[in-house]
C-alpha positions as CSV (number, residue, x, y, z in Angstrom):
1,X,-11.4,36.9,-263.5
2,X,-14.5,38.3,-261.8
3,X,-16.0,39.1,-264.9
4,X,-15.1,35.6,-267.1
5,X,-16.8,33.9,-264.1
6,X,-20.0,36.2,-264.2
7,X,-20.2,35.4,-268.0
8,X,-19.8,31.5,-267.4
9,X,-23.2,31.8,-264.9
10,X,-24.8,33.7,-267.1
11,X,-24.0,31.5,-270.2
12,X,-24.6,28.7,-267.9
13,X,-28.2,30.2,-266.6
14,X,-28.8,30.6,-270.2
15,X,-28.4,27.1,-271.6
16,X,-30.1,26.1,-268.4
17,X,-33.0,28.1,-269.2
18,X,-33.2,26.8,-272.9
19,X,-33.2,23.0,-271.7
20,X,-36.1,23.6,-268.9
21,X,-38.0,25.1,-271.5
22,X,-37.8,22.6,-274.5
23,X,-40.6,19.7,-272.7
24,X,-38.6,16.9,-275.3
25,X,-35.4,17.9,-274.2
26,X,-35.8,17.7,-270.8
27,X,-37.5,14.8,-270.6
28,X,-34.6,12.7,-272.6
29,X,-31.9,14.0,-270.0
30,X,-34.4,13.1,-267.3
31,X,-35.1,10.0,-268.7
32,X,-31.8,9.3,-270.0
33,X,-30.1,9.5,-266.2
34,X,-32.8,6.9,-264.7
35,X,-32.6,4.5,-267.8
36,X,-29.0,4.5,-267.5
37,X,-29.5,3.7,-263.6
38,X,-32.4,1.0,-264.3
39,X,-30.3,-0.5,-267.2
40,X,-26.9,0.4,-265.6
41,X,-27.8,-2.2,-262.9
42,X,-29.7,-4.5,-265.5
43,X,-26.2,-5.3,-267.4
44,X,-24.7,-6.4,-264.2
45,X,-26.8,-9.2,-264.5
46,X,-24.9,-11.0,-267.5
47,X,-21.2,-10.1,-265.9
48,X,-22.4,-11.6,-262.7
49,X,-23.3,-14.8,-264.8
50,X,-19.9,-14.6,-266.9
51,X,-17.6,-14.7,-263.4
52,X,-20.4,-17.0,-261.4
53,X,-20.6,-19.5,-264.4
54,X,-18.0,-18.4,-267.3
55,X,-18.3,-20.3,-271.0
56,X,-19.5,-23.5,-270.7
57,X,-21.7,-26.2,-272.7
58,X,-24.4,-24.9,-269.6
59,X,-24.7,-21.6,-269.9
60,X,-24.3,-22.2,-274.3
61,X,-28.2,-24.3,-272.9
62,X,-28.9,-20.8,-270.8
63,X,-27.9,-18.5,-273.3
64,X,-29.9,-20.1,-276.0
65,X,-33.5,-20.9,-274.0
66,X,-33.5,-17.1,-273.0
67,X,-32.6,-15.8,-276.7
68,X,-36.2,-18.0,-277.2
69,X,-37.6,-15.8,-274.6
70,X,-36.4,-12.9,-275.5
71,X,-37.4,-13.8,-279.4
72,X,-41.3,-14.0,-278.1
73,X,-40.8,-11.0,-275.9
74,X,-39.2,-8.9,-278.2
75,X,-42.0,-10.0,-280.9
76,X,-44.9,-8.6,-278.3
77,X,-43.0,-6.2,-275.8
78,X,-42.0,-3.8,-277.8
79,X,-46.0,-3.5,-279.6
80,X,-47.0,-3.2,-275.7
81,X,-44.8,-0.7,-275.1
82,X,-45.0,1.7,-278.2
83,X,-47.7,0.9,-280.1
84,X,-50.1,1.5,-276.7
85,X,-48.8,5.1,-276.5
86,X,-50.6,6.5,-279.4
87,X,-53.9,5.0,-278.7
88,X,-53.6,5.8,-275.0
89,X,-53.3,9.9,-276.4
90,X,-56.0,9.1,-279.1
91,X,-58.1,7.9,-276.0
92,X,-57.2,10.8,-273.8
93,X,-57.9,13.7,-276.8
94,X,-61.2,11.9,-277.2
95,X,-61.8,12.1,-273.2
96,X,-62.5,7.9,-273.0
97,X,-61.6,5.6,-270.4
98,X,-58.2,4.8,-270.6
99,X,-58.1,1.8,-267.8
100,X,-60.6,-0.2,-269.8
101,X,-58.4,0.0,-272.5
102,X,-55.6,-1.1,-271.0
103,X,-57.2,-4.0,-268.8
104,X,-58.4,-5.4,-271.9
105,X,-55.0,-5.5,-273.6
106,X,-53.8,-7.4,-270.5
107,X,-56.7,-9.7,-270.1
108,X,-56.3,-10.3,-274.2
109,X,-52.8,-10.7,-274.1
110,X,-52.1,-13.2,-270.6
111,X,-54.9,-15.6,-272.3
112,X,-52.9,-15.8,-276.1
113,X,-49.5,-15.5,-274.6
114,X,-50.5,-18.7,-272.5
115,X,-51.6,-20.8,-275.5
116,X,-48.4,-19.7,-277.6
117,X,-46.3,-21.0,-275.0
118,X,-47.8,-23.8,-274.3
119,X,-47.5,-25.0,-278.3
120,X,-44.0,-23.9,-278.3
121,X,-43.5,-26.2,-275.6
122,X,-44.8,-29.2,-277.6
123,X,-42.9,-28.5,-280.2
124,X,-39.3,-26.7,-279.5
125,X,-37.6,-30.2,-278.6
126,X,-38.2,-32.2,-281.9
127,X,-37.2,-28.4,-283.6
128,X,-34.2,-27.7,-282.3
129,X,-32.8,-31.2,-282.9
130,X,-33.3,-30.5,-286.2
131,X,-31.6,-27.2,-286.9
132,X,-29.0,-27.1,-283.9
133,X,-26.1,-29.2,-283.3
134,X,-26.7,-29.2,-279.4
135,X,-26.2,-33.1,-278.0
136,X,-28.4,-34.6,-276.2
137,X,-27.7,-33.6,-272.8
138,X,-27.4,-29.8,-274.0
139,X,-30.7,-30.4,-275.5
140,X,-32.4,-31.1,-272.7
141,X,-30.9,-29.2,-270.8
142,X,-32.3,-26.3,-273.3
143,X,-35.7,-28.0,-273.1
144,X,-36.0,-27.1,-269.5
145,X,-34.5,-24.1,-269.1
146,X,-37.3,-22.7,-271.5
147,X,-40.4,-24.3,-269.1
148,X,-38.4,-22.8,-266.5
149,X,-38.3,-19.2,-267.8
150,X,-41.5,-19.4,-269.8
151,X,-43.6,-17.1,-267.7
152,X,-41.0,-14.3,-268.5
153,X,-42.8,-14.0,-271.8
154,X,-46.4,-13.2,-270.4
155,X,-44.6,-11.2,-267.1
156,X,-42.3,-8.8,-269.5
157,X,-45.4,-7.9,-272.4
158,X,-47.3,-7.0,-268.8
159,X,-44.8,-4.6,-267.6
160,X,-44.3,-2.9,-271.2
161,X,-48.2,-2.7,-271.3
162,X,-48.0,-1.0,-267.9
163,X,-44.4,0.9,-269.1
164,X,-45.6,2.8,-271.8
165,X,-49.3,3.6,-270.3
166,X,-46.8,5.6,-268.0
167,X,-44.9,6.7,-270.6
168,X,-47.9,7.9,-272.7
169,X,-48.7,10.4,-269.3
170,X,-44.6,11.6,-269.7
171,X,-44.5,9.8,-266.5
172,X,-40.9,8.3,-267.8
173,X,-39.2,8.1,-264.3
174,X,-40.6,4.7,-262.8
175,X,-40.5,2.1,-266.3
176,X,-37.0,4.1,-267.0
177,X,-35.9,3.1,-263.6
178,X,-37.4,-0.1,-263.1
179,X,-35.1,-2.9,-264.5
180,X,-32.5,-1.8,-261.5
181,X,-35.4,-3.5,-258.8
182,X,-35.8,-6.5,-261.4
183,X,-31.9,-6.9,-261.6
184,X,-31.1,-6.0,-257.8
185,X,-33.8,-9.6,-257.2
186,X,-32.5,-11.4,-260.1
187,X,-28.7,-11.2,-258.9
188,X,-29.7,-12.3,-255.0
189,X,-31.8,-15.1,-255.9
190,X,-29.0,-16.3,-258.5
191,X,-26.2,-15.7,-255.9
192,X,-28.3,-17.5,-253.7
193,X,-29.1,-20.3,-255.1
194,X,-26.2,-20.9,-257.9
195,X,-24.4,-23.5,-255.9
196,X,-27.8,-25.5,-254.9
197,X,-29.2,-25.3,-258.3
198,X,-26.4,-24.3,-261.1
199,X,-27.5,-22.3,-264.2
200,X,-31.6,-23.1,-263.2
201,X,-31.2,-20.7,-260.6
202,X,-30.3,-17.9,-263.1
203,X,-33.9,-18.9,-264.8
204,X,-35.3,-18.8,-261.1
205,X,-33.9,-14.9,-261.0
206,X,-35.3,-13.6,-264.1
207,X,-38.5,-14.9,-263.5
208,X,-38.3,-14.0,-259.6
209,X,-37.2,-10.0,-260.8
210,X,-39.5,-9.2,-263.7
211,X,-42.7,-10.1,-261.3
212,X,-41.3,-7.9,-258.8
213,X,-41.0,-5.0,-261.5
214,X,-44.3,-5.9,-262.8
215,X,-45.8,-5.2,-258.8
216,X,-44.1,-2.1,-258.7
217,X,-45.5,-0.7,-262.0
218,X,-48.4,-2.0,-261.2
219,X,-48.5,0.0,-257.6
220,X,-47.2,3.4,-259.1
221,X,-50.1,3.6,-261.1
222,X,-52.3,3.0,-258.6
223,X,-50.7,5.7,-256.2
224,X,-50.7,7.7,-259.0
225,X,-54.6,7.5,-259.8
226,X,-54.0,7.7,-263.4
227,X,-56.3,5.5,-264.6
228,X,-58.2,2.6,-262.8
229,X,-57.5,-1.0,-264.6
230,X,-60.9,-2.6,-265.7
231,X,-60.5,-6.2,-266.4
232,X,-62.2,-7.9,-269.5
233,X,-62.0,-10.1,-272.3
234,X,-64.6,-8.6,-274.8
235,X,-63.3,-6.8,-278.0
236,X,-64.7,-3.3,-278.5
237,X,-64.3,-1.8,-281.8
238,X,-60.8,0.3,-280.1
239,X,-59.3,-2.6,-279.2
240,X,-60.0,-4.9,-282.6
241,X,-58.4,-1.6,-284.4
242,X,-55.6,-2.2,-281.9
243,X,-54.9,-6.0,-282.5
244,X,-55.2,-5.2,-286.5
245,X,-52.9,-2.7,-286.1
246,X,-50.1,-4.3,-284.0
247,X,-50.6,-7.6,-285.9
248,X,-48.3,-6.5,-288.9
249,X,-46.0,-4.5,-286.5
250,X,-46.0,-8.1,-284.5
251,X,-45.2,-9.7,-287.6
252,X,-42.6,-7.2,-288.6
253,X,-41.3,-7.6,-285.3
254,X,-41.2,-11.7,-285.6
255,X,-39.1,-11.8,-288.5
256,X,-36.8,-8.7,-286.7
257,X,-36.0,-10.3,-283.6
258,X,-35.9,-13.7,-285.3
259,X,-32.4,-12.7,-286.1
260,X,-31.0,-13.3,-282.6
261,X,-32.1,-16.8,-283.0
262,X,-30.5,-17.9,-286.3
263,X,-27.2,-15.8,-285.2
264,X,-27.2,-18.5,-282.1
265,X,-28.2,-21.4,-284.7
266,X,-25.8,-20.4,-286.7
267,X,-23.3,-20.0,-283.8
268,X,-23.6,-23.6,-282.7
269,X,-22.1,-24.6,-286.6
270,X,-18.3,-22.8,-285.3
271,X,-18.3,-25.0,-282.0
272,X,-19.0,-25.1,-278.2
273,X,-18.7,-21.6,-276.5
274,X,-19.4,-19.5,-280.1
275,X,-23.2,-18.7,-278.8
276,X,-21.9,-17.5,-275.1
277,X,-18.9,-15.3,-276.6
278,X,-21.8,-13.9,-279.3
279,X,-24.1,-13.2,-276.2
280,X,-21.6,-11.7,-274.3
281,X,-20.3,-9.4,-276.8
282,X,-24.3,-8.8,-277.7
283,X,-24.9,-7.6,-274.1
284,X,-22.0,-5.0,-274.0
285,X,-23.0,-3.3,-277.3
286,X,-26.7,-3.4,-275.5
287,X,-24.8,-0.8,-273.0
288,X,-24.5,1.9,-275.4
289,X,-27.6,1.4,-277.9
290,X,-29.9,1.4,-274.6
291,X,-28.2,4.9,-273.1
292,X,-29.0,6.5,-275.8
293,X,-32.0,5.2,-276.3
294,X,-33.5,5.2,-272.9
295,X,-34.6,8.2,-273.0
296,X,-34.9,9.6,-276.4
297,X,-37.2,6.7,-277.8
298,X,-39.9,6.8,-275.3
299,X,-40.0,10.3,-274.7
300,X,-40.1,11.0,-278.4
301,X,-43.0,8.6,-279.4
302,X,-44.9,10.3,-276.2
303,X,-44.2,13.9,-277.4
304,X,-44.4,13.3,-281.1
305,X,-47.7,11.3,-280.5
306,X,-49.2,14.2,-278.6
307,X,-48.3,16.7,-281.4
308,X,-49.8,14.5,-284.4
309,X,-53.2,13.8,-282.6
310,X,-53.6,17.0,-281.8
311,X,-52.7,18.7,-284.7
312,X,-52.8,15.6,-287.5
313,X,-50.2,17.5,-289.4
314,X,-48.3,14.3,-290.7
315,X,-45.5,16.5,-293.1
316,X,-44.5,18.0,-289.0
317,X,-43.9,14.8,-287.8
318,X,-42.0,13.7,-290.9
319,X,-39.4,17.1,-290.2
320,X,-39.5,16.1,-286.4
321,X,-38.3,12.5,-287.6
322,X,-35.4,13.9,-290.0
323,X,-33.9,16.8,-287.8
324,X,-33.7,14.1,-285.3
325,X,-32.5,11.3,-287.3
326,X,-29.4,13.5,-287.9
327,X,-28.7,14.5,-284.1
328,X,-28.8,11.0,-283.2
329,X,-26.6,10.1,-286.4
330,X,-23.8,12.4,-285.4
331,X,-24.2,11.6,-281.9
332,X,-24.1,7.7,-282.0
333,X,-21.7,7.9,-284.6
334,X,-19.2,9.7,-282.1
335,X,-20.0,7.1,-279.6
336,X,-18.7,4.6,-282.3
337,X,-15.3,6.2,-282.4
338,X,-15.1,5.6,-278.5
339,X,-16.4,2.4,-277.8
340,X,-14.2,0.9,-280.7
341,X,-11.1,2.9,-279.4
342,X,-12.3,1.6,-275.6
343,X,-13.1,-1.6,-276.5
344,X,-10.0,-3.8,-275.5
345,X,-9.9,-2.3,-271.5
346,X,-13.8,-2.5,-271.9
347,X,-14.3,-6.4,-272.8
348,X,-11.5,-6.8,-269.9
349,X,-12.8,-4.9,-267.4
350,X,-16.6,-6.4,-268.0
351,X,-15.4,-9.9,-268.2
352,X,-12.1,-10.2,-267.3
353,X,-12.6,-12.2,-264.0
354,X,-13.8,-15.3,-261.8
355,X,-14.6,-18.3,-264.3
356,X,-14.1,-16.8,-267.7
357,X,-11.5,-18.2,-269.6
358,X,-9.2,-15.7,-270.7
359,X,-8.6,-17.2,-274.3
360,X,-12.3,-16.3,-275.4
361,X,-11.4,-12.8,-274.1
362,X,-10.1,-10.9,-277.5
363,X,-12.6,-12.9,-279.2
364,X,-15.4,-11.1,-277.3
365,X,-13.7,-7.9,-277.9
366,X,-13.4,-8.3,-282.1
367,X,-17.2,-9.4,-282.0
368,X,-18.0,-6.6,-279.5
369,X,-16.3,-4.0,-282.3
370,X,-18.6,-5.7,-285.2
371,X,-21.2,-4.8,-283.3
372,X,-20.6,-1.6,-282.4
373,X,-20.1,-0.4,-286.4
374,X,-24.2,-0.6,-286.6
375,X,-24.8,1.7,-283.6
376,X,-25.1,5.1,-285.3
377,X,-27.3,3.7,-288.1
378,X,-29.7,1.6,-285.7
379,X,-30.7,5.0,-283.4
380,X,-30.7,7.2,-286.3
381,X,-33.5,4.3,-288.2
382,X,-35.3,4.1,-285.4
383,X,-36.5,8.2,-285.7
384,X,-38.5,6.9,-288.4
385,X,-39.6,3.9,-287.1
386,X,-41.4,5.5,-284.1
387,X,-42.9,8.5,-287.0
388,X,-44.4,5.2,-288.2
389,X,-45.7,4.0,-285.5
390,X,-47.6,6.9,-284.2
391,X,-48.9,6.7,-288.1
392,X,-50.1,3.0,-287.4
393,X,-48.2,2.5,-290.8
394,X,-47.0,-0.9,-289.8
395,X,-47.6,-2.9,-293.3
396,X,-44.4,-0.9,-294.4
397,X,-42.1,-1.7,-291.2
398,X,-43.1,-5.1,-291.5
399,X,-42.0,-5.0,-295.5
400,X,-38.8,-3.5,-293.9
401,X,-38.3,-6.5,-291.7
402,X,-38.7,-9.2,-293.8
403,X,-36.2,-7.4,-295.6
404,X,-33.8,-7.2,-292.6
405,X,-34.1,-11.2,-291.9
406,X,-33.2,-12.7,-295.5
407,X,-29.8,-10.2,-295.5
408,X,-29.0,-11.2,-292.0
409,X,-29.0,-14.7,-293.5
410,X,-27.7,-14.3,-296.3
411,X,-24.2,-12.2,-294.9
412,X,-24.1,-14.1,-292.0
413,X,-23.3,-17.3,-294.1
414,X,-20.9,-15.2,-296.3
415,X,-19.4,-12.9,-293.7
416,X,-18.9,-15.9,-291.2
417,X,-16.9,-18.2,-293.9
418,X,-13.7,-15.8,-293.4
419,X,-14.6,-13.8,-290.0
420,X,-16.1,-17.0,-287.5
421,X,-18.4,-16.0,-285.1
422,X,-17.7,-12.1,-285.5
423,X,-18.8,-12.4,-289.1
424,X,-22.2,-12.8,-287.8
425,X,-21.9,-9.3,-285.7
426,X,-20.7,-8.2,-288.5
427,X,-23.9,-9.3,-290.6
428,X,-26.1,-7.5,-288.1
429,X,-24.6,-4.1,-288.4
430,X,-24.3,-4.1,-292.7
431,X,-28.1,-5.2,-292.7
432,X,-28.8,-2.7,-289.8
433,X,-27.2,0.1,-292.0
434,X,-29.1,-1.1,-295.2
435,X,-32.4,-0.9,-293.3
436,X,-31.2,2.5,-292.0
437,X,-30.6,3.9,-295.4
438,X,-33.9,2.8,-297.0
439,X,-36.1,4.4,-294.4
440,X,-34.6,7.5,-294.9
441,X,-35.3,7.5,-298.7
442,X,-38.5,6.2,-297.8
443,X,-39.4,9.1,-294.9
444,X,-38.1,12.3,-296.4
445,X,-40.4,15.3,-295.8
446,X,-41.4,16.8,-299.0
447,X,-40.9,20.0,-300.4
């Protein structure tokens, strides 16, 4: 017995010793345990709002102003966060000033994010009359719940511009972490104020929570003395390669995310409640994509970005991409398997409460299980998306996109003529696999 236990320690002490060793894997099981306690405490959020509120022509008018939030965000967070990493090691190798950089890009960005939103505002009304079937209560209802959560979309490109600056120092603790402080604010104000003020209140938290997570990002890197933000609006010749750069990546990203939008269009043709039961299966098949995600994405683009500019050996990064792409395949894939078997006592446990009718209930769960069938391809993908990035080869993901928009068209009108609202889910993950399965013809290393 003595001896089986001495050679678990020192089998034990030797894995240990492996994983403290190997900077990449460390740093995603770092990084994975505070991403799943910043995001862990970030989908409470939407299960608060499910018992608080339920399924309702109101929060159908919530859901659908914040999927146009989350369509601008997701168009210019993401570039923020990623795309900043490999110029911010570029800079570093080259020994330039990093905080100039970086207050540029937030200078730059508050001033065109302001203008976009105030044309959409002028616009969106007349729009959505036109291509939804929201009455015209629900409609203005939408209307105002979109001024009301507007400044989310210059607060959350802020904090991914102040996220992945961190990130490109593998300081992945503190932007990992820091959607728990942005959800613990969002769910006080909205308990707070929900009976006063009804589903505006839940506008009022996310705006309320992503300023305080901006401050605190903000602060560490100030403690921190990384770099020191200089504030400016002129273009140097780093930051007009930038803007060039992201633009295709922004445009790439614009057709992407635009898919959220015309699955909740499209939702609105099966009836009242289809675009909350969508969003709500939606956010639990966010739970698994982000834990494994949380830490491997971020941490890989910092490390791989490191490696290329310092050694500018492109076929490496292209073997980096496809030994990882099949980790994370086999990986996610097993996930699959469980979340499918799980996802009956899942859907029940998540929403099974308060104000939630429970007719909409299996509903949620077949959508939830759509959703879930285009887990293993999206992580796998996205190896080669962030090889790509760190290669500023954006013209091609943005070939990609377009791409991924007309099929999610396209089978969402076929798959949602015999499957309802879960045909759309299921839409998302056959064009998600499609997309997978070209990049990896496309990003083979050669030999």
């Amino acid at each position: 017995m003595k001896n089986k236990n001495t050679a678990f320690h020192q089998n034990f002490h030797f894995v240990w010793s492996r994983i403290r060793t190997q900077p990449i894997v460390w740093d995603t099981i770092t990084t994975t345990g505070w991403g799943t306690i910043g995001k862990g405490v970030g989908f409470l959020v939407p299960f608060f709002i499910a018992a608080w509120f339920g399924v309702t022509s109101e929060t159908d008018a919530f859901f659908f102003a914040y999927g146009l939030i989350l369509f601008f965000s997701s168009v210019f967070a993401p570039i923020a966060e990623n795309m900043i990493v490999p110029y911010i090691a570029e800079i570093r190798e080259k020994g330039e000033d990093v905080g100039r950089f970086v207050g540029r890009i937030l200078c730059i960005s508050g001033m065109g994010l302001t203008t976009l939103v105030g044309v959409t505002l002028l616009i969106i009304k007349p729009v959505l009359s036109v291509i939804t079937h929201f009455d015209g209560q629900s409609l203005n209802l939408v209307y105002w719940l979109f001024v009301e959560t507007a400044p989310l979309i210059v607060l959350l490109i802020w904090t991914s511009v102040l996220a992945g600056s961190l990130n490109a120092y593998k300081n992945f603790a503190f932007p990992a972490i820091s959607p728990a402080f942005r959800a613990i604010f969002n769910i006080g104000i909205i308990f707070t104020l929900k009976d006063a003020l009804g589903v505006h209140a839940i506008a009022l938290g996310y705006v309320a929570g992503e300023l305080v997570r901006f401050a605190i990002l903000f602060m560490i890197i100030k403690i921190q003395k990384l770099f020191k933000l200089s504030l400016a609006l002129n273009l140097t010749h780093k930051i007009r390669e930038f803007l060039k750069v992201s633009f295709y990546r922004m445009v790439a990203l614009g057709a992407a995310v635009f898919n959220p939008i015309i699955d909740k269009t499209m939702a609105t043709w099966l009836g009242e409640g289809n675009v909350s039961v969508l969003y709500y299966a939606n956010i639990i098949y966010v739970i698994p994509v982000s834990f494994l995600s949380a830490g491997l994405f971020p941490v890989v683009l910092s490390h791989w970005s490191s490696s290329y500019y310092n050694s500018k050996d492109k076929q490496l990064l292209f073997e980096k991409a496809n030994k990882t792409f099949w980790v994370t395949f086999l990986i996610s894939f097993a996930v699959t398997g469980i979340f499918v078997l799980l996802s009956k006592p899942l859907v029940y446990l998540a929403l099974g409460r308060g104000e939630f009718n429970p007719v909409h209930l299996s509903k949620v769960q077949r959508v939830f299980i759509y959703y879930i069938l285009g887990l293993a391809p999206y992580i796998a993908g996205s190896m080669f998306t962030r090889a790509h990035l760190i290669l500023k080869r954006t013209k091609f993901l943005m070939i990609l996109a377009f791409l991924n928009c007309f099929l999610n068209v396209v089978l969402n009108y076929i798959f949602m003529q015999f499957a309802g609202v879960a045909g759309i889910a299921l839409s998302t993950s056959v064009t998600v696999l499609i997309i997978a399965g070209l990049l990896f013809i496309a990003t083979r290393p050669k030999t």
